[in-house]
PyMOL Python script that loads the backbone (N, CA, C, O; Angstrom):
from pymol import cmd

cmd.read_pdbstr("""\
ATOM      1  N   UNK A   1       0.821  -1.187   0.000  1.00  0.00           N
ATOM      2  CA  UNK A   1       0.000   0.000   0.000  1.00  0.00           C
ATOM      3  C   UNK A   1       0.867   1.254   0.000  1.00  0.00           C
ATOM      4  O   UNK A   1       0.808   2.113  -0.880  1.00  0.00           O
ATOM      5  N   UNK A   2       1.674   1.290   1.053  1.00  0.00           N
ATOM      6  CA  UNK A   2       2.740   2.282   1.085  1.00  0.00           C
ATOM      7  C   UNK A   2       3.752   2.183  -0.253  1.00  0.00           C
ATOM      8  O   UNK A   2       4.266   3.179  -0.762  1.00  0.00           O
ATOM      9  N   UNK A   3       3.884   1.258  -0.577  1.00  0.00           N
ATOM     10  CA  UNK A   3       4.996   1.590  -1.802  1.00  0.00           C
ATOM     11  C   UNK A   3       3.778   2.113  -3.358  1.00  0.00           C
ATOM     12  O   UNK A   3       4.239   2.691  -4.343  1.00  0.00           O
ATOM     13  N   UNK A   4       2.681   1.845  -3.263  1.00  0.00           N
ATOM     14  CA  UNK A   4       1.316   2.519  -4.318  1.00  0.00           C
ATOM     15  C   UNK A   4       1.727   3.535  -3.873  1.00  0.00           C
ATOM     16  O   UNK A   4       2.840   3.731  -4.360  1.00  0.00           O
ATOM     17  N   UNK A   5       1.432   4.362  -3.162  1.00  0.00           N
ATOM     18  CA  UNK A   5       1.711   5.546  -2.670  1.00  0.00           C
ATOM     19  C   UNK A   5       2.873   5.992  -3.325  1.00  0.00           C
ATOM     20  O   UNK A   5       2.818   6.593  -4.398  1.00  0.00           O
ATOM     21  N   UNK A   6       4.039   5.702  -2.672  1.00  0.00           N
ATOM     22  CA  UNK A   6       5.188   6.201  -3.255  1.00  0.00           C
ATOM     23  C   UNK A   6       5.298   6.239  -4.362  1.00  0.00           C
ATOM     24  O   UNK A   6       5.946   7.209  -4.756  1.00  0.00           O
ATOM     25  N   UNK A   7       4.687   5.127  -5.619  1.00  0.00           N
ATOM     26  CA  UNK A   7       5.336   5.394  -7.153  1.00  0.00           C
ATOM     27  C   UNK A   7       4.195   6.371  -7.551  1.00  0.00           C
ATOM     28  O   UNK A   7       4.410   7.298  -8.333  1.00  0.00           O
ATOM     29  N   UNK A   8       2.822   6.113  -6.924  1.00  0.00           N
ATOM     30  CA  UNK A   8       2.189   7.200  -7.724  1.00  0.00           C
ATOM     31  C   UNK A   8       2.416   9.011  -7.017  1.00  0.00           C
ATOM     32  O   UNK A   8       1.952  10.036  -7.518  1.00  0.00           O
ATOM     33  N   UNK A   9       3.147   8.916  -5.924  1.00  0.00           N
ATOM     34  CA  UNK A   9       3.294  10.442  -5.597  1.00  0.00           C
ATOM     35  C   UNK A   9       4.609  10.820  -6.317  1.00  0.00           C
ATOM     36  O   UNK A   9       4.694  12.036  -6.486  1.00  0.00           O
ATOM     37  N   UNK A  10       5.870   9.963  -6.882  1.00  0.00           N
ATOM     38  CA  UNK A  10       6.910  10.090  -7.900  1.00  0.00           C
ATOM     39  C   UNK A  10       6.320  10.492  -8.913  1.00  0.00           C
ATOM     40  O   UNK A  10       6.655  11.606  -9.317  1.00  0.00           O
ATOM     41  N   UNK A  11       5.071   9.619  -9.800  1.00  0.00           N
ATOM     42  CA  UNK A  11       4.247   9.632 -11.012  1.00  0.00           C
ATOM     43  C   UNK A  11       4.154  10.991 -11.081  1.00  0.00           C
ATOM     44  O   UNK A  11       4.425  11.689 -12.058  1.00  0.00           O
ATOM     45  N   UNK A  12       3.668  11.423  -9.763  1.00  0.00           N
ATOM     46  CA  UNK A  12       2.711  12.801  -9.642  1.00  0.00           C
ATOM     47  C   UNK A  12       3.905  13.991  -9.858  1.00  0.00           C
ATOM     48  O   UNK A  12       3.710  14.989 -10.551  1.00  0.00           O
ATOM     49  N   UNK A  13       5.010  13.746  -9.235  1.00  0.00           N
ATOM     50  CA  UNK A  13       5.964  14.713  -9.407  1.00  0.00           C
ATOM     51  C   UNK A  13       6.976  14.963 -10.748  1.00  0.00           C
ATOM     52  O   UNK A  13       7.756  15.898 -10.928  1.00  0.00           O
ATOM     53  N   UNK A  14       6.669  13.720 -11.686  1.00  0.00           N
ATOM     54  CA  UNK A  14       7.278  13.501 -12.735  1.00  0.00           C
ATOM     55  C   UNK A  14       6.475  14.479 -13.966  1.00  0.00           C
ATOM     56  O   UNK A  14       6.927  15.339 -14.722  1.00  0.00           O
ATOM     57  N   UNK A  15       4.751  13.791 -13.741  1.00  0.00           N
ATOM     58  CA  UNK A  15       3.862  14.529 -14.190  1.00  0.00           C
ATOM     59  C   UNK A  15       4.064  16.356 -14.397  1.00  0.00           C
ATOM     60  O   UNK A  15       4.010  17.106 -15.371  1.00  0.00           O
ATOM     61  N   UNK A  16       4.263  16.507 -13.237  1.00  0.00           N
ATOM     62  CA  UNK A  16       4.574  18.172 -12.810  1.00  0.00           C
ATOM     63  C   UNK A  16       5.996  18.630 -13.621  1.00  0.00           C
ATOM     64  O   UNK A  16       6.155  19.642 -14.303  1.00  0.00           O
ATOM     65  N   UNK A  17       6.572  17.999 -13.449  1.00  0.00           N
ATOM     66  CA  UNK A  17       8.206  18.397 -13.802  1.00  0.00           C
ATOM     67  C   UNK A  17       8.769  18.346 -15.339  1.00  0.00           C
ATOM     68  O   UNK A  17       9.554  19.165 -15.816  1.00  0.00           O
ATOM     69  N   UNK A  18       8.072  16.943 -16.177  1.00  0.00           N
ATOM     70  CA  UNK A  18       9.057  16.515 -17.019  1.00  0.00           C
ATOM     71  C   UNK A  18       8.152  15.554 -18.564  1.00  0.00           C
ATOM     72  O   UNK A  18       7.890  14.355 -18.656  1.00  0.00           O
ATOM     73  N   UNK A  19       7.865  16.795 -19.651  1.00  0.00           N
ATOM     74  CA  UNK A  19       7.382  16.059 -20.676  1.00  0.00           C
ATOM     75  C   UNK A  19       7.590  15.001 -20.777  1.00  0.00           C
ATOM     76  O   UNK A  19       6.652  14.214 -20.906  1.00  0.00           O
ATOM     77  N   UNK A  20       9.482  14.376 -20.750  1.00  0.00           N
ATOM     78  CA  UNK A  20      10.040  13.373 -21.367  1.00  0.00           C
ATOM     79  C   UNK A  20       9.685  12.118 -20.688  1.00  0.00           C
ATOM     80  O   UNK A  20       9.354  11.006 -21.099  1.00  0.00           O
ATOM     81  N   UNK A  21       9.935  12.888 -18.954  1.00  0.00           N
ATOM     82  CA  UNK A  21       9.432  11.507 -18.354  1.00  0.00           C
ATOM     83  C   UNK A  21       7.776  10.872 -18.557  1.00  0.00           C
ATOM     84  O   UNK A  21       7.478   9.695 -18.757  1.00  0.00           O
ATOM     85  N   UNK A  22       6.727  12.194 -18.420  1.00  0.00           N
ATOM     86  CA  UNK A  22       5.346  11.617 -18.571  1.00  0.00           C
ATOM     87  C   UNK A  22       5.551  10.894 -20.131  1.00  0.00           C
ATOM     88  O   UNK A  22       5.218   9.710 -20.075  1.00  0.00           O
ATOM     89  N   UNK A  23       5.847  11.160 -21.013  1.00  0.00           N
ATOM     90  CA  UNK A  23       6.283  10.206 -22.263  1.00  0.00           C
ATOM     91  C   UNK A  23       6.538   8.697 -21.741  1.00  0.00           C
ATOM     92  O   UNK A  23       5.701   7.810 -21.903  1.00  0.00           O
ATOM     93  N   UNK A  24       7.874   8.484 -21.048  1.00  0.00           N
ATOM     94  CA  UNK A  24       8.149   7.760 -20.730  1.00  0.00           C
ATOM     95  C   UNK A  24       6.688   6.572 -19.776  1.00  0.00           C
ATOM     96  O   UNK A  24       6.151   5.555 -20.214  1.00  0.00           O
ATOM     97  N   UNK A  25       6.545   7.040 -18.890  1.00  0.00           N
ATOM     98  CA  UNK A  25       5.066   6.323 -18.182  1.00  0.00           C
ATOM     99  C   UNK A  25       4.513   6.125 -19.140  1.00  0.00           C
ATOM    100  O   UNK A  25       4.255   4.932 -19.295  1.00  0.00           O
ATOM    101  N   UNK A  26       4.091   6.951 -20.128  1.00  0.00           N
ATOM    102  CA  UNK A  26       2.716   6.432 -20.979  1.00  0.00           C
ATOM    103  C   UNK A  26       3.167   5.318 -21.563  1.00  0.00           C
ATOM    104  O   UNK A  26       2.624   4.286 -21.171  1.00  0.00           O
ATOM    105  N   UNK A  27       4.080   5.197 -22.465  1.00  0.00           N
ATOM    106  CA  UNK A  27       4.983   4.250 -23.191  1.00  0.00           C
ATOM    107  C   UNK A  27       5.186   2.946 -22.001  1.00  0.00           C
ATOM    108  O   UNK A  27       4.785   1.784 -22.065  1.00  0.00           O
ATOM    109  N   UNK A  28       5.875   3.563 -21.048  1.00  0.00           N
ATOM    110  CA  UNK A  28       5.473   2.065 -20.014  1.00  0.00           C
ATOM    111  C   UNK A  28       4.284   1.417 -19.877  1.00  0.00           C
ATOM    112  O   UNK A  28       4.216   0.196 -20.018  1.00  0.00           O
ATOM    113  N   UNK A  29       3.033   2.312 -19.533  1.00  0.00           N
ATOM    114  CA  UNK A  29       2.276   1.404 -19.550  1.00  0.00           C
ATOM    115  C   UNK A  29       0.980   0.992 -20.443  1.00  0.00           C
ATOM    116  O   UNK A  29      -0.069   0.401 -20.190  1.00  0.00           O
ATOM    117  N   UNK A  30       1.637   1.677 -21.794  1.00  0.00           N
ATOM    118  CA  UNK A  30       0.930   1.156 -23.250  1.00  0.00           C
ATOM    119  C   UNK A  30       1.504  -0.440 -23.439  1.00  0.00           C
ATOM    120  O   UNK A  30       0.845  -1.419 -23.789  1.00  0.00           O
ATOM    121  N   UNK A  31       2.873  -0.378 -23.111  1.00  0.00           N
ATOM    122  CA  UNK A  31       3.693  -1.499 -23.319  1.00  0.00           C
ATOM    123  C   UNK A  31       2.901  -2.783 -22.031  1.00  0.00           C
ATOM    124  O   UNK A  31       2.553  -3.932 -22.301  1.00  0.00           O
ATOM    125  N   UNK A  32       2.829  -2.239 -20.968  1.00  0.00           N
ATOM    126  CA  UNK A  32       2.757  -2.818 -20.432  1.00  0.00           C
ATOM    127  C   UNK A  32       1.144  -4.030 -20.201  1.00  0.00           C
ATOM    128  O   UNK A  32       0.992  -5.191 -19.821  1.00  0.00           O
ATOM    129  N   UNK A  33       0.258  -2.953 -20.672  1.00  0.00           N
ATOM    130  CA  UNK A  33      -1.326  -3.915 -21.251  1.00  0.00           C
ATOM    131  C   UNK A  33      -1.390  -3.917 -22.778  1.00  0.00           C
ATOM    132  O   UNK A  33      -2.472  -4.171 -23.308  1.00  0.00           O
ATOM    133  N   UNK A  34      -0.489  -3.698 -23.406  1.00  0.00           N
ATOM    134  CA  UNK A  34      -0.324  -4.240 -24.918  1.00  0.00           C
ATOM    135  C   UNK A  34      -1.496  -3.035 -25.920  1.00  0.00           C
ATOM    136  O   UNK A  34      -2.151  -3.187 -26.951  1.00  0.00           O
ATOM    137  N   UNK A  35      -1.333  -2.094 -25.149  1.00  0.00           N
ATOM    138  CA  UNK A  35      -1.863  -1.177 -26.279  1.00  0.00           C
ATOM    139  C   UNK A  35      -1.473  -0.564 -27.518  1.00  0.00           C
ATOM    140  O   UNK A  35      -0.643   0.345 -27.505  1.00  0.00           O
ATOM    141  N   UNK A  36      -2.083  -1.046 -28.782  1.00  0.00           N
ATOM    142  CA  UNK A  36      -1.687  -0.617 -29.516  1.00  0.00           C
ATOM    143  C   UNK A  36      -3.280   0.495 -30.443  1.00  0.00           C
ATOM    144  O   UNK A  36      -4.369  -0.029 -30.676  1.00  0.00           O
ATOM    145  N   UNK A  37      -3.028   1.630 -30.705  1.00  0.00           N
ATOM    146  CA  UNK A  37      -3.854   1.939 -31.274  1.00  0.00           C
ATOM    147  C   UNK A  37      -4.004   2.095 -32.630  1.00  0.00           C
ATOM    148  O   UNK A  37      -3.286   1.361 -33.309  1.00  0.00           O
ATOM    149  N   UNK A  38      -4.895   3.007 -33.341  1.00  0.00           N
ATOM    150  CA  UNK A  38      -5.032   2.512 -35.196  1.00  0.00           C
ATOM    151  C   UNK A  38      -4.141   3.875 -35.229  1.00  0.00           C
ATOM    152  O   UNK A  38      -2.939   3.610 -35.256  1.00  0.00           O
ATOM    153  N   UNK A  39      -4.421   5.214 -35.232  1.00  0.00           N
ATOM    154  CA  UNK A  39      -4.332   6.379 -35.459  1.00  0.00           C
ATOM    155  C   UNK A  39      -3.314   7.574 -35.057  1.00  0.00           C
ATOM    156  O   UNK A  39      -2.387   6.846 -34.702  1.00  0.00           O
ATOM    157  N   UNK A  40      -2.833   8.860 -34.863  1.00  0.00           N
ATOM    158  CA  UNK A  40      -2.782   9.424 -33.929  1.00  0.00           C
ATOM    159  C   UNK A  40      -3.578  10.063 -33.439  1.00  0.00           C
ATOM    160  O   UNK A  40      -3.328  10.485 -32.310  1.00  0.00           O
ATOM    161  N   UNK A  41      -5.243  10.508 -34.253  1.00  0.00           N
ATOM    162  CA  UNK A  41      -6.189  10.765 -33.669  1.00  0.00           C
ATOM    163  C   UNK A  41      -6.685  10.214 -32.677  1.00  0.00           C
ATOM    164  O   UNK A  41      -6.940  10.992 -31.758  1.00  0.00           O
ATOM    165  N   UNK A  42      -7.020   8.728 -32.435  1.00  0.00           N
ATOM    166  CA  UNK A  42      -6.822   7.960 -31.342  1.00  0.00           C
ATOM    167  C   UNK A  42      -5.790   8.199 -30.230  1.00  0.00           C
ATOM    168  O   UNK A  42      -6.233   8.446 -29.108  1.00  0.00           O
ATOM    169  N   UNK A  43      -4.264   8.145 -30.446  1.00  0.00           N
ATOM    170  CA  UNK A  43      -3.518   8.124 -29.748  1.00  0.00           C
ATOM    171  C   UNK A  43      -3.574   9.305 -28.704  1.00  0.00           C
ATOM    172  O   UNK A  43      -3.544   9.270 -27.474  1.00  0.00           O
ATOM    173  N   UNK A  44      -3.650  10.181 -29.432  1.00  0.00           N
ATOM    174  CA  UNK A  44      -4.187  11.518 -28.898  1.00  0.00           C
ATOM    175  C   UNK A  44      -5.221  11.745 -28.095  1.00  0.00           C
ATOM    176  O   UNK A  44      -5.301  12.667 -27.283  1.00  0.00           O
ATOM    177  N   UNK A  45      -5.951  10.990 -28.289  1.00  0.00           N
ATOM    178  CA  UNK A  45      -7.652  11.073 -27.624  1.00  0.00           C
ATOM    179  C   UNK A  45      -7.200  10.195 -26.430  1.00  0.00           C
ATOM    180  O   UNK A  45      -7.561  10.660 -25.348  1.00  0.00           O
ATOM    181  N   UNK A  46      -6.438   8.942 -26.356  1.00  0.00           N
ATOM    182  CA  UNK A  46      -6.357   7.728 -25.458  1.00  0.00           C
ATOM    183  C   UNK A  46      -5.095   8.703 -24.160  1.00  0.00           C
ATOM    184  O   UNK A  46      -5.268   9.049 -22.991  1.00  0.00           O
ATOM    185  N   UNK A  47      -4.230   8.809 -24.843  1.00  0.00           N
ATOM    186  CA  UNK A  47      -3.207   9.782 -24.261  1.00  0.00           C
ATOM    187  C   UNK A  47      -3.411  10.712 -23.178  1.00  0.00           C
ATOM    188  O   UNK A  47      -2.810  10.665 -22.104  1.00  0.00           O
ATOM    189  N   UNK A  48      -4.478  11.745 -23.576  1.00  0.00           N
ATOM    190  CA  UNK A  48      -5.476  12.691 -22.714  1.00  0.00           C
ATOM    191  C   UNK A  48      -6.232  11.847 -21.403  1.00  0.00           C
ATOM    192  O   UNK A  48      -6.021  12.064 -20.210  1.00  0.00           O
ATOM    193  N   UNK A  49      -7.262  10.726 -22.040  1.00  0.00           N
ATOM    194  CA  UNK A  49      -8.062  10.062 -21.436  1.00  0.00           C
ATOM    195  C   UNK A  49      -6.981   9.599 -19.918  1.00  0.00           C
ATOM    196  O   UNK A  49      -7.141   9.828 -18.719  1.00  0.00           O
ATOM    197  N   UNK A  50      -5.984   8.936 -20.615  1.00  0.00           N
ATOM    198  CA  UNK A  50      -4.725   8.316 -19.378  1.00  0.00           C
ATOM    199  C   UNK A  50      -4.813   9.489 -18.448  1.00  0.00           C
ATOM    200  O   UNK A  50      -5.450   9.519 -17.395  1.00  0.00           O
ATOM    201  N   UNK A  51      -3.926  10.674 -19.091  1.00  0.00           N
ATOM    202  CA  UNK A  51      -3.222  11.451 -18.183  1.00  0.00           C
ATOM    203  C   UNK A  51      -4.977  11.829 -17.140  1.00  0.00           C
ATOM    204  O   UNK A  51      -5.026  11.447 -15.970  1.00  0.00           O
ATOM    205  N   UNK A  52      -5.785  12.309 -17.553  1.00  0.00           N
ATOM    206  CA  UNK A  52      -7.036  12.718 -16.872  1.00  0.00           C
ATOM    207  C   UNK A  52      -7.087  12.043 -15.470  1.00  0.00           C
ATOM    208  O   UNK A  52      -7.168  12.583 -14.367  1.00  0.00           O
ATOM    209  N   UNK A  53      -6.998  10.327 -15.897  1.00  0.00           N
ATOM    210  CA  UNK A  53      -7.288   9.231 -15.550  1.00  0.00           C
ATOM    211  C   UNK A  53      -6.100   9.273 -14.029  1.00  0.00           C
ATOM    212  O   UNK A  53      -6.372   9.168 -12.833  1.00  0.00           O
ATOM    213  N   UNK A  54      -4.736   9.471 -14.742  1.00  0.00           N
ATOM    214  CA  UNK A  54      -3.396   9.488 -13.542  1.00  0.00           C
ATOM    215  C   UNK A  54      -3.579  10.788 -12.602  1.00  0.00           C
ATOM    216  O   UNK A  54      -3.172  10.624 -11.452  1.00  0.00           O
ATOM    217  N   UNK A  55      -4.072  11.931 -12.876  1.00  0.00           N
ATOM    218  CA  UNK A  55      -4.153  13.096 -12.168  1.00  0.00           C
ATOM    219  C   UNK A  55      -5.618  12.542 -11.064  1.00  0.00           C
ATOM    220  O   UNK A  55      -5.595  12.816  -9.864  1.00  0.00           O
ATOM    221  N   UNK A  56      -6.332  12.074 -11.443  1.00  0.00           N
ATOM    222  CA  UNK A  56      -7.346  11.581 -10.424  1.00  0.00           C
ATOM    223  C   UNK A  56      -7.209  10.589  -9.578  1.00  0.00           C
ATOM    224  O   UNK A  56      -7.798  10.456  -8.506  1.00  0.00           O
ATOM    225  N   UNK A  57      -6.035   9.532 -10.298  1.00  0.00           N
ATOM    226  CA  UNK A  57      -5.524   8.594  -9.314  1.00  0.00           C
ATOM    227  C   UNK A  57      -4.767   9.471  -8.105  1.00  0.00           C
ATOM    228  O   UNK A  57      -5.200   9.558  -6.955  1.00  0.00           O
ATOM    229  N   UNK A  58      -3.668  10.040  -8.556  1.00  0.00           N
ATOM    230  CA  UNK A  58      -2.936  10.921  -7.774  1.00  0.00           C
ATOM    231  C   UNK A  58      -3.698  11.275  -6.627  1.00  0.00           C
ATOM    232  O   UNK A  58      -3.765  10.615  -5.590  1.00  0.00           O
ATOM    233  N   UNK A  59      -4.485  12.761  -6.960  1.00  0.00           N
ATOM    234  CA  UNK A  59      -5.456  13.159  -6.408  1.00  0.00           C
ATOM    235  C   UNK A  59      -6.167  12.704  -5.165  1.00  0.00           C
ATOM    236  O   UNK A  59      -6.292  13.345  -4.121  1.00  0.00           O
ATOM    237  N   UNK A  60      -6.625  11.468  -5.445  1.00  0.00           N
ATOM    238  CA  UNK A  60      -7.598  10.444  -4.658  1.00  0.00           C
ATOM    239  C   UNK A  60      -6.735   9.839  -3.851  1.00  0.00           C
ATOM    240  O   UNK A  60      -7.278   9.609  -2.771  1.00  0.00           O
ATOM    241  N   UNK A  61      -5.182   9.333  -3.909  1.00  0.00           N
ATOM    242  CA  UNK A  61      -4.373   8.321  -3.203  1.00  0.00           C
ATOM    243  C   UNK A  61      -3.893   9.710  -2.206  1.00  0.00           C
ATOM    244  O   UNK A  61      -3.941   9.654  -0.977  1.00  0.00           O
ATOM    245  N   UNK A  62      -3.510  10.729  -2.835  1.00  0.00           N
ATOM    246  CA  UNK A  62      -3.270  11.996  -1.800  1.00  0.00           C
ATOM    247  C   UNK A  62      -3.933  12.202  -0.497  1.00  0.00           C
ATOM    248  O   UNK A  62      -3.432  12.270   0.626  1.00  0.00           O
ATOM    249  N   UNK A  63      -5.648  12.320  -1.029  1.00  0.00           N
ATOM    250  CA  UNK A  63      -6.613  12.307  -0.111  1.00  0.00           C
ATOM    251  C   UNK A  63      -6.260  11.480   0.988  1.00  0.00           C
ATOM    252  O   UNK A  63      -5.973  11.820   2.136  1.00  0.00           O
ATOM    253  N   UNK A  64      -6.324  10.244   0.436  1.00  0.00           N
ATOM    254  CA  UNK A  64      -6.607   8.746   1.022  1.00  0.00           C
ATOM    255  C   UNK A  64      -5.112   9.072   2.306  1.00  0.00           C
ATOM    256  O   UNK A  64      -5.168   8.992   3.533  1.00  0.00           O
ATOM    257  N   UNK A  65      -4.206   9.346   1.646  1.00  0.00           N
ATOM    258  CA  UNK A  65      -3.371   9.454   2.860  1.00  0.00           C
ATOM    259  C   UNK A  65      -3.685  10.586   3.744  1.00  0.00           C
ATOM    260  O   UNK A  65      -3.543  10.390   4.951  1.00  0.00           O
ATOM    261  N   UNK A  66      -3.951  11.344   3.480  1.00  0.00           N
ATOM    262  CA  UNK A  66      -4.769  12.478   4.276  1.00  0.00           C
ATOM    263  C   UNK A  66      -5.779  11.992   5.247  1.00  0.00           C
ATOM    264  O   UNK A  66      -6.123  12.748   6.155  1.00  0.00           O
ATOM    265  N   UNK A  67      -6.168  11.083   5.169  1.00  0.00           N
ATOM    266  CA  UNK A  67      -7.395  10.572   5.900  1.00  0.00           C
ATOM    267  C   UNK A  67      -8.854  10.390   5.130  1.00  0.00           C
ATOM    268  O   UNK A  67      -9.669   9.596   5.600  1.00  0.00           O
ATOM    269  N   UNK A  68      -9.082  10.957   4.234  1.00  0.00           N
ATOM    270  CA  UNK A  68      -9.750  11.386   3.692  1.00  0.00           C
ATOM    271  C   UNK A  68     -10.818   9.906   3.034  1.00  0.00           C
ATOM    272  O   UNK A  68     -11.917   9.586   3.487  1.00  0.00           O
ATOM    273  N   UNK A  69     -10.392   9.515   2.373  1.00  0.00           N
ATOM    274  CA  UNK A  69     -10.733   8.086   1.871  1.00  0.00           C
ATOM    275  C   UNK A  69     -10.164   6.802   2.552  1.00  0.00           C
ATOM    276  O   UNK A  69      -9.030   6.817   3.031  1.00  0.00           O
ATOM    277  N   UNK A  70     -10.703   6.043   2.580  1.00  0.00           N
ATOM    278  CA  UNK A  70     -10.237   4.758   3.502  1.00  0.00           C
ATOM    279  C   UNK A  70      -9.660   3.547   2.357  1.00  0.00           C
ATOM    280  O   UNK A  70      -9.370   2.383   2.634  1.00  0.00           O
ATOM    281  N   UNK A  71      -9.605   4.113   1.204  1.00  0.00           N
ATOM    282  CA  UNK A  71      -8.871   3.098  -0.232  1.00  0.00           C
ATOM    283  C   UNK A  71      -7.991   4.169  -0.875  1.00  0.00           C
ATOM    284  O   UNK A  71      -7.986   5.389  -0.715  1.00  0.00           O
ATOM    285  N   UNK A  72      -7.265   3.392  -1.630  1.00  0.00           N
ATOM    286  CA  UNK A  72      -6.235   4.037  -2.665  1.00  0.00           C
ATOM    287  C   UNK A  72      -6.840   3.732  -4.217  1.00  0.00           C
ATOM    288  O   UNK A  72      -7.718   2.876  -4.100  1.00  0.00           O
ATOM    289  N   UNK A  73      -6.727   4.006  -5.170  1.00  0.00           N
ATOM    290  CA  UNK A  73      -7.041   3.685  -6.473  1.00  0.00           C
ATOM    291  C   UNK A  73      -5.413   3.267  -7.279  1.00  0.00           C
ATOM    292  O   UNK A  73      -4.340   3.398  -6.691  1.00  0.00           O
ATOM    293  N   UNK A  74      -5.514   2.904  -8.303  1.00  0.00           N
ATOM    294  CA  UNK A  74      -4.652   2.679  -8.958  1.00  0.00           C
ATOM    295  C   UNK A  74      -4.940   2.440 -10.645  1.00  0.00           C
ATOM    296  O   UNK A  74      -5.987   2.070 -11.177  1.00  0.00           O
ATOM    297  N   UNK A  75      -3.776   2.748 -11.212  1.00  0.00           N
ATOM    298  CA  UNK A  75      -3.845   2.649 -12.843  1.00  0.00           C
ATOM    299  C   UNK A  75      -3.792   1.087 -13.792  1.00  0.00           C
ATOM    300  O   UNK A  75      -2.748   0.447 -13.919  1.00  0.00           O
ATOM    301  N   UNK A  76      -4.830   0.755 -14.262  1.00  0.00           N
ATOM    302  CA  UNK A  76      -5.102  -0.738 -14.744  1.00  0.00           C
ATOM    303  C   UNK A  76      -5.116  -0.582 -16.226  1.00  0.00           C
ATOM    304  O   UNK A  76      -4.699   0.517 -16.593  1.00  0.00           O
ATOM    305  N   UNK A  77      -5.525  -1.479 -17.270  1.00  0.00           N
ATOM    306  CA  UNK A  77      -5.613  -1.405 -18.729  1.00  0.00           C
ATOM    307  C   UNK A  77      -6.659  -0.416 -18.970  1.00  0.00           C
ATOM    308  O   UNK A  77      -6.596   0.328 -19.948  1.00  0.00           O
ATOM    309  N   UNK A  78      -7.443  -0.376 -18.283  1.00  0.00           N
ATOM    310  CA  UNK A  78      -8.769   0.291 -18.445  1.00  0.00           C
ATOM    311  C   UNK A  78      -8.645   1.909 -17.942  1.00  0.00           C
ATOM    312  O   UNK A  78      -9.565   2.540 -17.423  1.00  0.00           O
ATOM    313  N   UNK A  79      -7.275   2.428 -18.224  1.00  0.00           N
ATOM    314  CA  UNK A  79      -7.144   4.096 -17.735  1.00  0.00           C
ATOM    315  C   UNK A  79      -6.921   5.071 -18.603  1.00  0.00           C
ATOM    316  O   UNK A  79      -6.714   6.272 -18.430  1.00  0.00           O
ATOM    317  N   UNK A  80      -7.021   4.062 -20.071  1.00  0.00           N
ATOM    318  CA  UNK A  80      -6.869   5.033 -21.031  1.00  0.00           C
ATOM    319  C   UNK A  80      -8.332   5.025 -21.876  1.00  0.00           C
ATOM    320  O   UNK A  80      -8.459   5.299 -23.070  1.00  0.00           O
ATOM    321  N   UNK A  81      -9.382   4.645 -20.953  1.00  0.00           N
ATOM    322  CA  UNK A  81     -11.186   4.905 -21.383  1.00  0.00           C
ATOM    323  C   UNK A  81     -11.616   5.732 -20.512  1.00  0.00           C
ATOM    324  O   UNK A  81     -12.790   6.101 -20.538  1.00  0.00           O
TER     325      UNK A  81
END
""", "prot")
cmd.dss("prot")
cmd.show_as("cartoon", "prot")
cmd.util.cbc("prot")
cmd.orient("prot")
């Protein structure tokens, strides 16, 4: 639980800091549930959908350590819908 925390509050600071690295994450974890899309209109659209998707994970696991929520969320195949 504590180490969720830690990669997604890194995620979160990478997010903030560094085109190359948020590149990097996406590419990790396109690779990592085997996404491949048709387009870059797609890619573009799926791309957005992720990042939306990681800023709310963030967000919510922040809370959650705050007290706030009693769960953490996390990023699955299903974060770029």
């Amino acid at each position: 639980m504590h180490t969720l925390c830690a990669v997604l509050l890194l995620a979160f600071v990478v997010l903030a800091c560094s085109s190359p690295a948020v590149n990097k994450l996406w590419e990790e974890w396109k690779t990592k549930h085997g996404k491949v899309y048709d387009n870059q209109t797609e890619i573009d659209f799926r791309r957005a959908v992720w990042e939306k998707n990681v800023h709310l994970v963030l967000r919510h696991n922040q809370e959650a350590s705050a007290g706030k929520h009693s769960f953490t969320l996390g990023l699955n195949h299903l974060a770029d819908m």
